[in-house]
PDB file of N, CA, C and O in Angstrom:
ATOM      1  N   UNK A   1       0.830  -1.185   0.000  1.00  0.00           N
ATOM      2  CA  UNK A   1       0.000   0.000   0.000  1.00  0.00           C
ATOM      3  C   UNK A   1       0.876   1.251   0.000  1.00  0.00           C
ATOM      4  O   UNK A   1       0.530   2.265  -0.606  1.00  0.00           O
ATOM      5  N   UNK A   2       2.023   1.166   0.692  1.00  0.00           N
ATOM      6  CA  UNK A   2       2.710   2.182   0.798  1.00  0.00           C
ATOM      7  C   UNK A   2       3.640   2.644  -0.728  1.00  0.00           C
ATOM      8  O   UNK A   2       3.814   3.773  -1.188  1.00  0.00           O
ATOM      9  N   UNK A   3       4.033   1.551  -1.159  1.00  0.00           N
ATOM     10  CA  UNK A   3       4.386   1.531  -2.387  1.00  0.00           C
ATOM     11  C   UNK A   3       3.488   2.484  -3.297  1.00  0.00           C
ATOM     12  O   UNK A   3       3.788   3.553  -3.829  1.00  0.00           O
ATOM     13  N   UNK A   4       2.426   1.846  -3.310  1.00  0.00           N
ATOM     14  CA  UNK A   4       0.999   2.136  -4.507  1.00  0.00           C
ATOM     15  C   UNK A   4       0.895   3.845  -4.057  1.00  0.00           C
ATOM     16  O   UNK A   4       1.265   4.645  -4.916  1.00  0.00           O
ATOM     17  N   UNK A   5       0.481   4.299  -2.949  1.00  0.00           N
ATOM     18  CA  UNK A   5       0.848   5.839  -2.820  1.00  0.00           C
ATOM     19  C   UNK A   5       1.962   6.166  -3.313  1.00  0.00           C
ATOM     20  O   UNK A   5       1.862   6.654  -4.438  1.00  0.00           O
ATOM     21  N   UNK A   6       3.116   6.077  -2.858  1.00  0.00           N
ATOM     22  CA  UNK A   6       4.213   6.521  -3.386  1.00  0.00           C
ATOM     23  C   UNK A   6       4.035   6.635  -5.083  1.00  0.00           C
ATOM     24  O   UNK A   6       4.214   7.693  -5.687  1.00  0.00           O
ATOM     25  N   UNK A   7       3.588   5.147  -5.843  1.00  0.00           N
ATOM     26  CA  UNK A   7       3.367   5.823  -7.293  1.00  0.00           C
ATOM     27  C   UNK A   7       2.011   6.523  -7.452  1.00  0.00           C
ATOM     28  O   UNK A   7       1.645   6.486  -8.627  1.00  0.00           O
ATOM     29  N   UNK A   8       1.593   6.828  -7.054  1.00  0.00           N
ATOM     30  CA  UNK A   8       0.277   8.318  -7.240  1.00  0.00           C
ATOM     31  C   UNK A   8       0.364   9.434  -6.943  1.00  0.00           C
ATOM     32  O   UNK A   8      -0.541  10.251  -7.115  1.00  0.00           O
ATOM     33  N   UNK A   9       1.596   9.713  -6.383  1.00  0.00           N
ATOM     34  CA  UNK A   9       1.712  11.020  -5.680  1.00  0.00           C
ATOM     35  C   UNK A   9       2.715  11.621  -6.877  1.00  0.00           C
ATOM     36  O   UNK A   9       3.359  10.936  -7.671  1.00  0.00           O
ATOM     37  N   UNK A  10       2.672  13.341  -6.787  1.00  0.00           N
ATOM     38  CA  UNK A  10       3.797  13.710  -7.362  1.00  0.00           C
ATOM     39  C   UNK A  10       5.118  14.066  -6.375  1.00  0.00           C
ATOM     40  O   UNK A  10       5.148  13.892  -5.156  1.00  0.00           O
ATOM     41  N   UNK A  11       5.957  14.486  -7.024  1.00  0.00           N
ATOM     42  CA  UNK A  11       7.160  14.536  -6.069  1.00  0.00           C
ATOM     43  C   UNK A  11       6.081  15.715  -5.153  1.00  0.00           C
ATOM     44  O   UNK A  11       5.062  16.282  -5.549  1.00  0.00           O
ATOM     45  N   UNK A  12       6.797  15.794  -3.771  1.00  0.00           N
ATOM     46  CA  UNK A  12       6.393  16.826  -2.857  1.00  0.00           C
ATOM     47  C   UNK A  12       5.132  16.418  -2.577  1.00  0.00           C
ATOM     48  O   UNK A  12       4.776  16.821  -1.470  1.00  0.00           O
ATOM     49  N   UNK A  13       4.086  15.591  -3.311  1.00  0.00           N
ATOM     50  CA  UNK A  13       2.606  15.422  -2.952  1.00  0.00           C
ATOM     51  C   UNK A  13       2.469  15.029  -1.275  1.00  0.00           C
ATOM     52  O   UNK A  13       3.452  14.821  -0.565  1.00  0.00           O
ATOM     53  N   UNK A  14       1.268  14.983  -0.873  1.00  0.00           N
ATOM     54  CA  UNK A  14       0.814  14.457   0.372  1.00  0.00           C
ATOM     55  C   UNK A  14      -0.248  13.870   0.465  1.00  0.00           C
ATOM     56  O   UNK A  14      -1.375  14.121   0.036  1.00  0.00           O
ATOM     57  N   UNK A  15       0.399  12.619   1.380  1.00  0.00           N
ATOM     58  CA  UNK A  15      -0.663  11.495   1.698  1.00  0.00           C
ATOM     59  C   UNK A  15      -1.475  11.647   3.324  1.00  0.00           C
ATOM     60  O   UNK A  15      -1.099  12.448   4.180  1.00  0.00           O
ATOM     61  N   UNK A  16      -2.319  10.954   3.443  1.00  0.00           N
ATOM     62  CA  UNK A  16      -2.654  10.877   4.872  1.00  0.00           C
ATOM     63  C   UNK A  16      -3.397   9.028   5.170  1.00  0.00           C
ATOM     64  O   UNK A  16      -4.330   8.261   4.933  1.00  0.00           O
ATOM     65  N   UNK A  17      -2.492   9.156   5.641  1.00  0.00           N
ATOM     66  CA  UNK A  17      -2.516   7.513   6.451  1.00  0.00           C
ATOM     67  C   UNK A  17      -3.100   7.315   7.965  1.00  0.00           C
ATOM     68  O   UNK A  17      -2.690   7.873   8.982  1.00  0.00           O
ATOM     69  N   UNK A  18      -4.150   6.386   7.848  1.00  0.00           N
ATOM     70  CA  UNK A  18      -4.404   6.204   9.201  1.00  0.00           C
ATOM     71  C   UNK A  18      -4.717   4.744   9.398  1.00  0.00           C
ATOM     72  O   UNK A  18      -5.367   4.236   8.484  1.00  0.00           O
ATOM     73  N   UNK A  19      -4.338   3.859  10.549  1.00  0.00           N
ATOM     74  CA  UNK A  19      -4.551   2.492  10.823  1.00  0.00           C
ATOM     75  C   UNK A  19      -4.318   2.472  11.891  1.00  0.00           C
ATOM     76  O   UNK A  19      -4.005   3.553  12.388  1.00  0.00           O
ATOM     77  N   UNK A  20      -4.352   1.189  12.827  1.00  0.00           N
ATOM     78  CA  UNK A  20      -4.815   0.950  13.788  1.00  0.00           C
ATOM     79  C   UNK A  20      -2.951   0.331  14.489  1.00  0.00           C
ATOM     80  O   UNK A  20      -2.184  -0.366  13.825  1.00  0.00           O
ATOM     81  N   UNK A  21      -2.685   0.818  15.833  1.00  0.00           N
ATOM     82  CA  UNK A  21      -1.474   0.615  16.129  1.00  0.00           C
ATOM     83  C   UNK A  21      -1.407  -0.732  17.189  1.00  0.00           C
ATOM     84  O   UNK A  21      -2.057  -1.017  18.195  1.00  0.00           O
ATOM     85  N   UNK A  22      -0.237  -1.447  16.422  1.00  0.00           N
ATOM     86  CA  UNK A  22      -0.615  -2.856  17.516  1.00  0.00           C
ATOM     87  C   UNK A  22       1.013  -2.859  18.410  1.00  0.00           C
ATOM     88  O   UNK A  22       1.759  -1.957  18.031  1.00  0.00           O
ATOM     89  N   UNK A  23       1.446  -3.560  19.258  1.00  0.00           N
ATOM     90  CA  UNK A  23       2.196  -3.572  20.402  1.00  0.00           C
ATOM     91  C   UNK A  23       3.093  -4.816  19.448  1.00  0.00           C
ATOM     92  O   UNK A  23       4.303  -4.590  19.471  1.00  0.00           O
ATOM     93  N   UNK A  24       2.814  -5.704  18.866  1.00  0.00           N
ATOM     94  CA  UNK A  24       3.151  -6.536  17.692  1.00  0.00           C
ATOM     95  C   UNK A  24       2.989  -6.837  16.751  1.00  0.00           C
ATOM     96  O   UNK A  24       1.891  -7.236  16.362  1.00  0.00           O
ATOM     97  N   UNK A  25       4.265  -6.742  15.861  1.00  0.00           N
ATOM     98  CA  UNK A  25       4.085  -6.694  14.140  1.00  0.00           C
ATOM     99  C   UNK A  25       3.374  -8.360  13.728  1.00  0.00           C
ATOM    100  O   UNK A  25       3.865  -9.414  14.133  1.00  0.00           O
ATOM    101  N   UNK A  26       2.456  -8.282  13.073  1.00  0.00           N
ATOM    102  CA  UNK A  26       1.583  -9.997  12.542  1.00  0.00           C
ATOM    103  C   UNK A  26       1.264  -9.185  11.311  1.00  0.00           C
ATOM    104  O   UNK A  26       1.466  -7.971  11.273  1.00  0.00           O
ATOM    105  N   UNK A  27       0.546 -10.172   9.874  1.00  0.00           N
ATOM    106  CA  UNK A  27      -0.105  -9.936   8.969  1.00  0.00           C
ATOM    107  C   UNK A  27      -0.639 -11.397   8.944  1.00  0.00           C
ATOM    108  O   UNK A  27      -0.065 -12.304   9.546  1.00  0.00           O
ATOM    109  N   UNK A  28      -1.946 -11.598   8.099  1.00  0.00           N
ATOM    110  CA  UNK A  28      -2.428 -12.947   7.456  1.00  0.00           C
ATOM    111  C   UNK A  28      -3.955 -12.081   7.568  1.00  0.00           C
ATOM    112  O   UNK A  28      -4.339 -10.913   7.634  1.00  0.00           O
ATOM    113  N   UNK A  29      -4.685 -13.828   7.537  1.00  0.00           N
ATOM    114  CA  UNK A  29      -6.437 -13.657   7.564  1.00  0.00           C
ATOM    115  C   UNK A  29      -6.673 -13.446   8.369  1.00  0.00           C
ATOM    116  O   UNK A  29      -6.296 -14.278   9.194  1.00  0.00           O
ATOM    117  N   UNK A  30      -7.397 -12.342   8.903  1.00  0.00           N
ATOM    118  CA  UNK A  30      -8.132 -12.497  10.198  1.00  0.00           C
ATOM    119  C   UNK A  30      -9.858 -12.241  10.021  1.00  0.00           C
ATOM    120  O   UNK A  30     -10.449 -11.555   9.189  1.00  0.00           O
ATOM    121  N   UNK A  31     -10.354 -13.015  11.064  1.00  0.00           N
ATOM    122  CA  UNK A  31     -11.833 -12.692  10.473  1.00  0.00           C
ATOM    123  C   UNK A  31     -12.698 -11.420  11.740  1.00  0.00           C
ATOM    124  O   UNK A  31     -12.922 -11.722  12.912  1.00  0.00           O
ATOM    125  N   UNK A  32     -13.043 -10.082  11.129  1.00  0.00           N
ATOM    126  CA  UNK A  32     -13.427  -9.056  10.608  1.00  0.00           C
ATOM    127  C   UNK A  32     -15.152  -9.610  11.986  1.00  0.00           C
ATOM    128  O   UNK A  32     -16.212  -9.979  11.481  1.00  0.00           O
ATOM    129  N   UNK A  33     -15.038  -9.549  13.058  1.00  0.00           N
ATOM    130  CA  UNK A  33     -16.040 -10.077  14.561  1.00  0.00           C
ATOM    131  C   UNK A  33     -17.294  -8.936  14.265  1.00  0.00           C
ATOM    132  O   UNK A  33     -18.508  -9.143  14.259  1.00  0.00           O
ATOM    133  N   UNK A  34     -16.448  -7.486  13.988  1.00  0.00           N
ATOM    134  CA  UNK A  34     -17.062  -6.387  14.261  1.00  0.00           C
ATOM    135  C   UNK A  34     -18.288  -6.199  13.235  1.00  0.00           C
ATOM    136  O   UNK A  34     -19.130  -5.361  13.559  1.00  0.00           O
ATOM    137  N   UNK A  35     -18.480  -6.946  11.948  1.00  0.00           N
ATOM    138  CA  UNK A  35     -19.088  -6.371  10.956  1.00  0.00           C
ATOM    139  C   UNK A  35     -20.009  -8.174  10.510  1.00  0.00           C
ATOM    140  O   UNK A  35     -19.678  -9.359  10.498  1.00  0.00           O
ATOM    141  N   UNK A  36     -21.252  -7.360  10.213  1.00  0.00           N
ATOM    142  CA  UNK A  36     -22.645  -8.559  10.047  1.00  0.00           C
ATOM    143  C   UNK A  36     -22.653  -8.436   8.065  1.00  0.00           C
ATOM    144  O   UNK A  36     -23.151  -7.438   7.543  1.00  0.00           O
ATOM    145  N   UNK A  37     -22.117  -9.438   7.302  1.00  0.00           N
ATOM    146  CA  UNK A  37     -21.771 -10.916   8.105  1.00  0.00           C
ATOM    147  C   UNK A  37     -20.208 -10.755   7.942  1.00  0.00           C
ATOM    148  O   UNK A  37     -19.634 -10.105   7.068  1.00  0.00           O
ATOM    149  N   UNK A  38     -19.623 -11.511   9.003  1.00  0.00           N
ATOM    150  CA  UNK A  38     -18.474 -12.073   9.138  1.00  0.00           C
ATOM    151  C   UNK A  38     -17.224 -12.116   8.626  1.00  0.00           C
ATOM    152  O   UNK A  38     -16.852 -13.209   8.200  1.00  0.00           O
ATOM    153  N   UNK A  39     -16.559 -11.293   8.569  1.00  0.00           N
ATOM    154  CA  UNK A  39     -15.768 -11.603   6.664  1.00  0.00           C
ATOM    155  C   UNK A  39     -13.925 -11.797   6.994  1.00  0.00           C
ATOM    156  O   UNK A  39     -13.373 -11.099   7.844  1.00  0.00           O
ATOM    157  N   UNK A  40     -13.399 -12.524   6.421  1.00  0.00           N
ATOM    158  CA  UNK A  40     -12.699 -13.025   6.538  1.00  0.00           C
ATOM    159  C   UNK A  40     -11.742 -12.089   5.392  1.00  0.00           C
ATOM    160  O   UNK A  40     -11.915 -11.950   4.181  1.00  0.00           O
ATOM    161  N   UNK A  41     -10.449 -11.399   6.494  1.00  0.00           N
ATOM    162  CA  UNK A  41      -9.764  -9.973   5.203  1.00  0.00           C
ATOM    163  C   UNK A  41      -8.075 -10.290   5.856  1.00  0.00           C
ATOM    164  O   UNK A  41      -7.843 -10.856   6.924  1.00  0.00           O
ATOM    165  N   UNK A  42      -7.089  -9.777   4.932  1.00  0.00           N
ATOM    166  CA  UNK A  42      -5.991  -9.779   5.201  1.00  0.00           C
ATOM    167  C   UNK A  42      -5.820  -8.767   5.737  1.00  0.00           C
ATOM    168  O   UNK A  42      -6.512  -7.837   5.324  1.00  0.00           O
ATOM    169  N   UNK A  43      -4.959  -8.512   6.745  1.00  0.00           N
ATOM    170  CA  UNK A  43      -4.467  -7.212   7.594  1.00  0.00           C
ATOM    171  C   UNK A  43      -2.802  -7.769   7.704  1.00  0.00           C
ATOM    172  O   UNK A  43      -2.219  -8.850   7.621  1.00  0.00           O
ATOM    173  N   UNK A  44      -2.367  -6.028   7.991  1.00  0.00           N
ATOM    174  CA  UNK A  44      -1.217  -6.154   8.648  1.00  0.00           C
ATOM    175  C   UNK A  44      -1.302  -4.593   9.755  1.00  0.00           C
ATOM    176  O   UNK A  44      -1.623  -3.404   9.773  1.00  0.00           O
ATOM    177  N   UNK A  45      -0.649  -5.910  10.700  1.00  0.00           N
ATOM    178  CA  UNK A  45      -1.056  -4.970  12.009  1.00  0.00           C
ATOM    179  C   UNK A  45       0.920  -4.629  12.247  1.00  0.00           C
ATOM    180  O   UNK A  45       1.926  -5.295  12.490  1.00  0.00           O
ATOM    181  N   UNK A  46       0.454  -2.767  11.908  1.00  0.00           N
ATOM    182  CA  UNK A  46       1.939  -2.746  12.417  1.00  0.00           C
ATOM    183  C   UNK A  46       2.046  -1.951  13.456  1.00  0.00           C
ATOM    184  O   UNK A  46       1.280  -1.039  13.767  1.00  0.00           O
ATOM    185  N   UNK A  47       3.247  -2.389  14.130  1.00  0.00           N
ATOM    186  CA  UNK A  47       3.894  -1.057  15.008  1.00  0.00           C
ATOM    187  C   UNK A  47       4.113  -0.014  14.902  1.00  0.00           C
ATOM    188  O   UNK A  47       4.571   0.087  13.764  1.00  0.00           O
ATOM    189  N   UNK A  48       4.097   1.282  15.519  1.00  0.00           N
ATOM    190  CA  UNK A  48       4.382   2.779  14.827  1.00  0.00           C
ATOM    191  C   UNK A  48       5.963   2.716  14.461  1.00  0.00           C
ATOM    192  O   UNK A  48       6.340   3.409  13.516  1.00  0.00           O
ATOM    193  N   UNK A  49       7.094   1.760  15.301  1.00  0.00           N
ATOM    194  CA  UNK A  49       8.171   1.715  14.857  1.00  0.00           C
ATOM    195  C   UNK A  49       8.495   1.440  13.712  1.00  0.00           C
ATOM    196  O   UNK A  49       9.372   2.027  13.077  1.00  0.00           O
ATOM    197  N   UNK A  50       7.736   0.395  13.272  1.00  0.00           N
ATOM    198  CA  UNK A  50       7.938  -0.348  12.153  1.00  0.00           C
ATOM    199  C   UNK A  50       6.914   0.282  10.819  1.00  0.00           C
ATOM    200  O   UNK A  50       7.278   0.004   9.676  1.00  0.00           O
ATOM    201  N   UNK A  51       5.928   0.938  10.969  1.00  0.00           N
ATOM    202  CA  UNK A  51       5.437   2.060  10.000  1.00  0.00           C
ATOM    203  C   UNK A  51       5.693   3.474   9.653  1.00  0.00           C
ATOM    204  O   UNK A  51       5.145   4.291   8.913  1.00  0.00           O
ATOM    205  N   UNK A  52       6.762   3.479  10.480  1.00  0.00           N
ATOM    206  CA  UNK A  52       7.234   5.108  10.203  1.00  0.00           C
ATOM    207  C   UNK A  52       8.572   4.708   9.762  1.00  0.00           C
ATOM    208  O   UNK A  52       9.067   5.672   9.179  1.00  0.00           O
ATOM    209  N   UNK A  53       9.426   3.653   9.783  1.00  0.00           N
ATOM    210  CA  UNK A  53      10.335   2.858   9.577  1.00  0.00           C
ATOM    211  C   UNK A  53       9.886   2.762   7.886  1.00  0.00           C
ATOM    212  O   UNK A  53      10.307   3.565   7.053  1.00  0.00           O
ATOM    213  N   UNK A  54       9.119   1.824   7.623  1.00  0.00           N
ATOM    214  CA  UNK A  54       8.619   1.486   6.453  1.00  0.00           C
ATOM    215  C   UNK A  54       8.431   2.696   5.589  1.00  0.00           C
ATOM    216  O   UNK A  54       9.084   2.713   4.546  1.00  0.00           O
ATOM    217  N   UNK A  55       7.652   3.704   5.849  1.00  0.00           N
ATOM    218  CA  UNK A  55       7.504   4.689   5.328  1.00  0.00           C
ATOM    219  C   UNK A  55       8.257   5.591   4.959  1.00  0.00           C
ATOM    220  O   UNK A  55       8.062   6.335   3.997  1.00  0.00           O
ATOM    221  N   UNK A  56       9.389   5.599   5.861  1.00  0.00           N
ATOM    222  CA  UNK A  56      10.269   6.792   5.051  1.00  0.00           C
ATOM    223  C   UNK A  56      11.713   6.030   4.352  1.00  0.00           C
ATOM    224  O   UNK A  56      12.446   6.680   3.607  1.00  0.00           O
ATOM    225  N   UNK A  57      11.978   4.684   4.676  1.00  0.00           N
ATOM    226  CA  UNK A  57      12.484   3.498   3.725  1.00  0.00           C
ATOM    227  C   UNK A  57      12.105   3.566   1.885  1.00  0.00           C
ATOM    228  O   UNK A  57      12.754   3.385   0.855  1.00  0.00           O
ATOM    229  N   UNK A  58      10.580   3.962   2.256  1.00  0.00           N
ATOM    230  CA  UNK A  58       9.815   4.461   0.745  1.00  0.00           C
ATOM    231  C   UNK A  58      10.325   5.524   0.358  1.00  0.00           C
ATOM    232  O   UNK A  58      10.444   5.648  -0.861  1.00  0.00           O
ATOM    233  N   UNK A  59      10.755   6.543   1.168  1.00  0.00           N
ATOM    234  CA  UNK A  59      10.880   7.913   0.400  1.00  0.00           C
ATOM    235  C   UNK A  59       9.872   8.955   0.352  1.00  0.00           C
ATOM    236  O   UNK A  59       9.484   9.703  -0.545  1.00  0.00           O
ATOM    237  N   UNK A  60       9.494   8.760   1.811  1.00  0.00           N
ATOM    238  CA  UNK A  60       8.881   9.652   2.417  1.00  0.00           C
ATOM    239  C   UNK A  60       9.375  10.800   3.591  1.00  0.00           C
ATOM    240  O   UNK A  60      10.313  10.424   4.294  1.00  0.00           O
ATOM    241  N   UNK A  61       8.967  11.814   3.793  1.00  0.00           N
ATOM    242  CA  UNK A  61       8.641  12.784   5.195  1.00  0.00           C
ATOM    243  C   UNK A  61       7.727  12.445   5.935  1.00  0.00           C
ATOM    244  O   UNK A  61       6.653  12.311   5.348  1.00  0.00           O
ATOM    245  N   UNK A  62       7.719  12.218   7.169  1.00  0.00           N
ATOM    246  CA  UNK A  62       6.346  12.402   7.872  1.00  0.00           C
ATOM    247  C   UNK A  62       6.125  13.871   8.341  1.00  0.00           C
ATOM    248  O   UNK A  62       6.855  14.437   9.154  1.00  0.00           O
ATOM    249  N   UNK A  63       5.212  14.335   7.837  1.00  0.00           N
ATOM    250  CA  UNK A  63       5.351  15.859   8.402  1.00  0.00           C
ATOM    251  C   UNK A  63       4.473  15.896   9.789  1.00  0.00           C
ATOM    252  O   UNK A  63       4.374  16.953  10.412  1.00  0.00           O
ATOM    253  N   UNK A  64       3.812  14.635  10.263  1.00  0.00           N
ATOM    254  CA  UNK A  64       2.223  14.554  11.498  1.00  0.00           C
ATOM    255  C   UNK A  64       2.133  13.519  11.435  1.00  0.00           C
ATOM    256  O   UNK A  64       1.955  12.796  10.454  1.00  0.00           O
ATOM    257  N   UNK A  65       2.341  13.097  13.406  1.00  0.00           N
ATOM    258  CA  UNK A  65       1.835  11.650  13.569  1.00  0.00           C
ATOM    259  C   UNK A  65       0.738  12.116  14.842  1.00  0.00           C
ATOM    260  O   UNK A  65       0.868  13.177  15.452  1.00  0.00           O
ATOM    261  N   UNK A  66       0.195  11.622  14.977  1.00  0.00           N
ATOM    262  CA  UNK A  66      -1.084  11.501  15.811  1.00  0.00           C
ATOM    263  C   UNK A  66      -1.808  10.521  16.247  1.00  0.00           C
ATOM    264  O   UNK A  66      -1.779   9.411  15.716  1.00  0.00           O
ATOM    265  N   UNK A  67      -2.630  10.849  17.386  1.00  0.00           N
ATOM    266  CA  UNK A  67      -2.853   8.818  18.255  1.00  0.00           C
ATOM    267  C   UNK A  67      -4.538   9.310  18.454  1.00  0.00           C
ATOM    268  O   UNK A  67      -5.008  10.438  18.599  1.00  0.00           O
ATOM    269  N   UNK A  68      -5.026   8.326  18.411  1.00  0.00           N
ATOM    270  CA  UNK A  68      -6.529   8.510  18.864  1.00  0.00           C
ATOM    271  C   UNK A  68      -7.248   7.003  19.752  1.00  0.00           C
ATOM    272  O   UNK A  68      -7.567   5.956  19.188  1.00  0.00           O
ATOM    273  N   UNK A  69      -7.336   7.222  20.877  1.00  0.00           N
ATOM    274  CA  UNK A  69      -7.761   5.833  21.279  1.00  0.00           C
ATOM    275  C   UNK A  69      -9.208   5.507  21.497  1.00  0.00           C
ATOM    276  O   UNK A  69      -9.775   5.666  22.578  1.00  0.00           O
ATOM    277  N   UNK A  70      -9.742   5.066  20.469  1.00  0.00           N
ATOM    278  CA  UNK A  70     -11.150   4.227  20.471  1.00  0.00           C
ATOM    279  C   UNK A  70     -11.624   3.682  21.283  1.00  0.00           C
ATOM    280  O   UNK A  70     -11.915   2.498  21.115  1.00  0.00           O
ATOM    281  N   UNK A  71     -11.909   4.376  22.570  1.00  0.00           N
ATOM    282  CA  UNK A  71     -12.484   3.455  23.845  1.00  0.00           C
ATOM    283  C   UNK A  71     -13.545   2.523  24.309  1.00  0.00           C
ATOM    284  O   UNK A  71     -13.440   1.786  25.290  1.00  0.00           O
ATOM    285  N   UNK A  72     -14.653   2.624  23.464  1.00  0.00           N
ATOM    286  CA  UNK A  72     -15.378   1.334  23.106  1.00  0.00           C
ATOM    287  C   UNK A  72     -15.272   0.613  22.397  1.00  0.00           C
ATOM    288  O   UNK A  72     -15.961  -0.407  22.385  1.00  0.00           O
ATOM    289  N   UNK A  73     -14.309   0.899  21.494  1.00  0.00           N
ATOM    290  CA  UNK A  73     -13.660  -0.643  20.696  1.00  0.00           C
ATOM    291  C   UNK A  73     -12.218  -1.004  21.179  1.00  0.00           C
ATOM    292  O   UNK A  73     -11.416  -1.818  20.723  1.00  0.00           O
ATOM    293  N   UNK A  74     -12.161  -0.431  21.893  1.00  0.00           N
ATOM    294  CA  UNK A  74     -10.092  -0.718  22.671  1.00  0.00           C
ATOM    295  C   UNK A  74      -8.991  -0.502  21.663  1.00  0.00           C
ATOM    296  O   UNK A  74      -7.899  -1.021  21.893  1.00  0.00           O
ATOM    297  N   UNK A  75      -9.197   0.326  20.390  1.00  0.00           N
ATOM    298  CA  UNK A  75      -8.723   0.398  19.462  1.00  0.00           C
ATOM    299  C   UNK A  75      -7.241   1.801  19.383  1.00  0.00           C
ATOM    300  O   UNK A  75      -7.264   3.028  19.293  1.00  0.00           O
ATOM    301  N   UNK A  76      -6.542   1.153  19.442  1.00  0.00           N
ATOM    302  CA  UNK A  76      -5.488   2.501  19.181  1.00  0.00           C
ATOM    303  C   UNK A  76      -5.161   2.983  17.485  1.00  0.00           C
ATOM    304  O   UNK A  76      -4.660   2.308  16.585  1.00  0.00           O
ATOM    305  N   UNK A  77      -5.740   4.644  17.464  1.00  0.00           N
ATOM    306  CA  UNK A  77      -5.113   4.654  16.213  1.00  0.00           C
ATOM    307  C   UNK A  77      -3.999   5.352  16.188  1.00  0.00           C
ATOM    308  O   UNK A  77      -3.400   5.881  17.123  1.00  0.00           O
ATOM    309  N   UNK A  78      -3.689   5.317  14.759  1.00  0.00           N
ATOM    310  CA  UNK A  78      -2.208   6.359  14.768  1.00  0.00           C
ATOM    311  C   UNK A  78      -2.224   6.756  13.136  1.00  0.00           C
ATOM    312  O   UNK A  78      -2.106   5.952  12.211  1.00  0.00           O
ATOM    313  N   UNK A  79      -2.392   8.133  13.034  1.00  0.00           N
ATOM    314  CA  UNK A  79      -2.291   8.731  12.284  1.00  0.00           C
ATOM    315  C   UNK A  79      -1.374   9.101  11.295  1.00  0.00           C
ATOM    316  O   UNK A  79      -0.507   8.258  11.526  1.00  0.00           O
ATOM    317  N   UNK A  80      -1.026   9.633  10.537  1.00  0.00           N
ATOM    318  CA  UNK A  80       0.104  10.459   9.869  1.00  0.00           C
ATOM    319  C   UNK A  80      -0.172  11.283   8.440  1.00  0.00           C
ATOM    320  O   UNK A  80      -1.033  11.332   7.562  1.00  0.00           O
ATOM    321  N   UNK A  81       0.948  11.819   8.727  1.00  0.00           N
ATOM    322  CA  UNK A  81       0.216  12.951   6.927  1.00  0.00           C
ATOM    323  C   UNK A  81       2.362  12.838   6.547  1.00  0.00           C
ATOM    324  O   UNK A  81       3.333  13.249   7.182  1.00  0.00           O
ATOM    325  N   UNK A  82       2.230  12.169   5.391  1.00  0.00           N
ATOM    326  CA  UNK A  82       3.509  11.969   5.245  1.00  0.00           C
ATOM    327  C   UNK A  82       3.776  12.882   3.657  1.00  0.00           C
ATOM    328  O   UNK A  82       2.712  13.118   3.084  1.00  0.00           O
ATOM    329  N   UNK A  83       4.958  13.362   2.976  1.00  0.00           N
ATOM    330  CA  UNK A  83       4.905  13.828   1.997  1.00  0.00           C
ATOM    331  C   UNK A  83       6.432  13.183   1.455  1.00  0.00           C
ATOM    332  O   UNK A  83       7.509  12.962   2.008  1.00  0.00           O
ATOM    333  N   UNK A  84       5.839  12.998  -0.067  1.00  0.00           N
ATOM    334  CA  UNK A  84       6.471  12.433  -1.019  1.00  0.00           C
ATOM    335  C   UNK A  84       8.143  13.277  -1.390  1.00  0.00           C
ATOM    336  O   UNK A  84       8.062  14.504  -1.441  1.00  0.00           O
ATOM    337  N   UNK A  85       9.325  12.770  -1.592  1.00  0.00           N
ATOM    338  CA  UNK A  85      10.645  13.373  -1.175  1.00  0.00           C
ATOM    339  C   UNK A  85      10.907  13.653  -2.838  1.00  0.00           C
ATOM    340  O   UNK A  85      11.946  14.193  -3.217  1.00  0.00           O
TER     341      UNK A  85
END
C-alpha cells in the first residue's frame, strides 16, 4: 500500500494515512467479529516503529503523527500525513 501511494503522488505530494497501532508486528487472515456478516480480510497490524520505519524506507517525510484511542472498541489509532521526497 505504501508503495501504490508513493506511485500516485507527485514529487512533494501528500498522503494521509491512518490504521490501527498494535504492540506486535503480525499480517495474514483475520476474520473481521465487528461487521454482520463475518468476513474473513488480510491485515497487517503494524507497530508505529515499524510504519514510520517502512515509510520513510519508501521515500517519504512524515510531516504529522497523531494517536486517537477508540475506547469502546479498545482500538489505538495512529495517524500520519507523510509527503512524497
Amino acid at each position: 500500500v505504501i508503495k501504490k501511494i508513493k506511485n500516485l503522488l507527485e514529487p512533494n505530494g501528500i498522503a494521509f494515512i491512518g490504521t490501527t497501532k498494535h504492540d506486535k508486528s503480525m499480517q495474514g487472515y483475520y476474520i473481521k467479529t465487528d461487521y454482520r456478516p463475518k468476513v474473513k480480510r488480510y491485515r497487517k497490524k503494524w507497530t508505529e516503529e515499524e510504519l514510520k520505519e517502512t515509510i520513510t524506507n519508501e521515500g517519504f517525510k512524515i510531516l504529522f503523527v497523531g494517536h486517537h484511542l477508540e475506547k469502546t472498541k479498545k482500538k489505538h489509532w495512529i495517524y500520519l500525513i507523510i509527503q512524497k521526497k
